[in-house]
KOLVOKOL-441040 format. One record per residue (C-alpha): x, y, z; residue in one letter. Coordinates in steps of 0.2 Angstrom, whole numbers. Layout:
REM residues N
c1; c2; c3; gunu
X; Y; Z; A
...
This chain:
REM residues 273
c1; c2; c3; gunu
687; 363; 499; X
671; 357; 490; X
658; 346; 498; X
664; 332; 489; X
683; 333; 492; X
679; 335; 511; X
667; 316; 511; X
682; 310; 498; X
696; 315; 514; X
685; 308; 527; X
682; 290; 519; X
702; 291; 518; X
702; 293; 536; X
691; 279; 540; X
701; 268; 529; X
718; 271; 536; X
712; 269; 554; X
706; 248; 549; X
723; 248; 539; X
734; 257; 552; X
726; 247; 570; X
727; 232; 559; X
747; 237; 557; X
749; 243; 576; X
742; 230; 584; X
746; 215; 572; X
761; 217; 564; X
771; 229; 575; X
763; 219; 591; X
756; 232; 600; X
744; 228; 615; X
726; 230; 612; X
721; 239; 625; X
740; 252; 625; X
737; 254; 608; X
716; 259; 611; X
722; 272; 622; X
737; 280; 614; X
725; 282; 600; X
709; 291; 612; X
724; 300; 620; X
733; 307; 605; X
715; 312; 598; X
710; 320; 614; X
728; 331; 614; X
724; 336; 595; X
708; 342; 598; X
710; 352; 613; X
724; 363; 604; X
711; 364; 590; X
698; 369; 599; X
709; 379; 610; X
717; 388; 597; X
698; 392; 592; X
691; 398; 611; X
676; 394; 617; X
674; 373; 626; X
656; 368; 624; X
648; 359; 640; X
648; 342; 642; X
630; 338; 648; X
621; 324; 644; X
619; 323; 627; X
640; 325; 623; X
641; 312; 637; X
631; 300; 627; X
639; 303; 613; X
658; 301; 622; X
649; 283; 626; X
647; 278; 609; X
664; 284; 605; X
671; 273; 616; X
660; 256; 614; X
666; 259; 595; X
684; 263; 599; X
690; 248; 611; X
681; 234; 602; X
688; 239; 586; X
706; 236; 589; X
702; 222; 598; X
694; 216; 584; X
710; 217; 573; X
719; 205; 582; X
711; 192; 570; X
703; 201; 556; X
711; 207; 540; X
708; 226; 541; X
698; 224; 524; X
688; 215; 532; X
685; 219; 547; X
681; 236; 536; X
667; 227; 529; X
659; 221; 545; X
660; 238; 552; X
651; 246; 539; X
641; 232; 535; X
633; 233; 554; X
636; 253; 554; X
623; 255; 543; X
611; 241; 549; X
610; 250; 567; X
607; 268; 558; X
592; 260; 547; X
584; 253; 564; X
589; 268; 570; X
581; 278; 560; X
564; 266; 560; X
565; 268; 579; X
565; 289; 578; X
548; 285; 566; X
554; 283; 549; X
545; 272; 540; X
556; 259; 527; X
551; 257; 511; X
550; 238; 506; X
564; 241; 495; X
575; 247; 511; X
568; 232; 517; X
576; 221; 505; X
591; 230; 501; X
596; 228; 522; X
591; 208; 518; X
602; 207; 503; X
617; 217; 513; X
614; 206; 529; X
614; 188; 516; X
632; 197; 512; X
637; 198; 529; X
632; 180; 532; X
640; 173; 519; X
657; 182; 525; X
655; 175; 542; X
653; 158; 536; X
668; 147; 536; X
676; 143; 517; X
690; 134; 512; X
699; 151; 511; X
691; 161; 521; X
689; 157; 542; X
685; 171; 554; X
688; 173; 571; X
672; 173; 580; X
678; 183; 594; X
686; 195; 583; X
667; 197; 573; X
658; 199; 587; X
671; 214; 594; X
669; 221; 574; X
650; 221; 576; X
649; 229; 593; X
661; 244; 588; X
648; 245; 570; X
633; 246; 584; X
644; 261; 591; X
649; 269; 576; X
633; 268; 571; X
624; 278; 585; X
640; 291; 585; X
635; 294; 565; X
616; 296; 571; X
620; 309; 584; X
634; 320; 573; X
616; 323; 561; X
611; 337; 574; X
630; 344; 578; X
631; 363; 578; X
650; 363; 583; X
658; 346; 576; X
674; 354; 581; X
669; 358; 598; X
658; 342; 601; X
671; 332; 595; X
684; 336; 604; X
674; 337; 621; X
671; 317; 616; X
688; 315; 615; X
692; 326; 630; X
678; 315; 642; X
685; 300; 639; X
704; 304; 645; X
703; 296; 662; X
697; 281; 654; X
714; 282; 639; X
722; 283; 654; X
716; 268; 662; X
719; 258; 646; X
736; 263; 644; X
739; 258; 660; X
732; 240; 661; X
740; 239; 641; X
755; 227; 641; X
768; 224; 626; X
772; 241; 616; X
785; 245; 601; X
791; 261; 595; X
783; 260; 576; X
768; 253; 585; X
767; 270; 596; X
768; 280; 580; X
755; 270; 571; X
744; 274; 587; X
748; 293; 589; X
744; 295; 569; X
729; 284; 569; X
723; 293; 586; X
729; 314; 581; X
726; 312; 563; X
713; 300; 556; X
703; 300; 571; X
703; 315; 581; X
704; 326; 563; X
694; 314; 553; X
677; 312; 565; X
679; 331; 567; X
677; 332; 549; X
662; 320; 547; X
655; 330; 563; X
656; 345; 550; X
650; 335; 534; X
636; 326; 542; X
624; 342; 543; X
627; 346; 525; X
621; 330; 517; X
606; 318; 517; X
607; 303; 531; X
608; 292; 510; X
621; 301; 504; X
631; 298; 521; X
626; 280; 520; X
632; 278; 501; X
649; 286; 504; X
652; 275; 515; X
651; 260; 505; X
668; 265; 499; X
676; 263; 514; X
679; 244; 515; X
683; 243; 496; X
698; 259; 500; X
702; 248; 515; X
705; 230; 505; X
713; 237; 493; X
725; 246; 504; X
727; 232; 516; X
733; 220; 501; X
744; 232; 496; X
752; 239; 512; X
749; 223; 522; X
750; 209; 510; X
732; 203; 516; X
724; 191; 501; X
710; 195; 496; X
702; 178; 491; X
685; 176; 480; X
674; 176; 496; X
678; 192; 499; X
674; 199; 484; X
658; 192; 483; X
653; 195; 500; X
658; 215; 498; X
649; 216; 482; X
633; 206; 491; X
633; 216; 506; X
638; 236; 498; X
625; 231; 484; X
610; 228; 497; X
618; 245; 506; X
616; 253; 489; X
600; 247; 485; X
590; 253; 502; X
601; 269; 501; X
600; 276; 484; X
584; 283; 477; X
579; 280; 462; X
């Protein structure tokens, strides 16, 4: 598949996982916590095959441990998040904080923004501001950003570590593999479960995550850290959309404005001119 179609598959991915934890643990009811670790789980049991099938385990030393971490402080506080937030939304908080914690990142490892990277991260954080505040359609949960935000810090330090994968397949699935004890743990403390919400989990855990971040892992290397950052501005747009349509979410004016405020200051301190 070309370079193109394989980003294109991997932004589906990451919009069907705020769409499907929304479903599982919103409107199928599923425990937070079940639902976090049927989804590590089932991604950890897809990847072993995979990389099974394939031979050859890499090591888990220090460098995959940290990774697994991130992994995990992304994983948990997302679905916690979407007890309260639309998946469209909580989408655009992700991304919105994703790509704030690579460009500090990236300023920390000794890149040196340009003042238009400067003001384009202003004008996508004046979006993210203007989401957060209350309207007379538009209240979020504060809890539920702060969860949203924590998991965008984590997302964003697992993106910044897939740059320098050789094995995405192999690294990906000892990530998922480390942290099975601690699916274990979750699933055990969970409480309430339904039947469709277990299938929303296994598929948002096998398939969009374990087989998705695999993927990213693999795309990563081939593009520049911009064109990462830009493809990814389609993520909450996929993810409103399919939210309203699959999950009758409204998708009021402040959420339009916000998303165009906070992907166009993305878009500006990515895209070169």
């Amino acid at each position: 598949m070309p370079l193109f179609g394989l980003i294109a598959v991997v932004m589906i991915n990451f919009a069907a996982n705020s769409v499907l934890s929304r479903a599982g643990i919103y409107v199928f009811d599923m425990d937070t916590l079940l639902f976090s670790g049927i989804r590590l789980a089932s991604g950890a049991a897809m990847l072993a095959v995979l990389v099974s099938l394939r031979g050859g385990w890499p090591r888990l030393d220090r460098n995959r441990g940290l990774t697994a971490g991130a992994l995990l402080i992304y994983l948990v506080p997302f679905s916690l998040a979407y007890l309260t937030l639309p998946s469209g939304v909580g989408a655009l908080i992700l991304f919105g904080v994703v790509q704030i914690t690579m460009f500090a990142g990236s300023a920390m490892a000794g890149a040196h923004p340009t003042r238009r990277q400067w003001i384009g991260m202003g004008i996508a954080m004046t979006g993210l501001s203007w989401l957060l505040l209350p309207s007379q359609t538009l209240a979020l949960d504060g809890l539920g950003v702060a969860f949203m935000a924590l998991a965008g810090v984590g997302w964003g330090v697992f993106s910044l570590r897939g740059r320098g994968s050789r094995d995405p397949l192999g690294d990906m699935g000892i990530s998922f593999v480390a942290l099975l004890p601690i699916a274990l743990v979750l699933m055990v403390l969970g409480g309430g479960w339904s039947l469709s919400g277990v299938v929303v989990a296994v598929l948002c855990g096998g398939v969009t995550s374990g087989l998705g971040y695999a993927l990213w892992y693999r795309v990563l290397p081939q593009i520049a850290a911009t064109t990462g950052a830009v493809a990814q501005l389609s993520v909450p747009v996929i993810a409103i959309i399919a939210g309203a349509i699959l999950l009758g979410e409204v998708i009021t004016f402040d959420i339009v404005m916000a998303s165009v405020v906070v992907l166009g200051g993305i878009g500006v301190a990515v895209i070169r001119r």
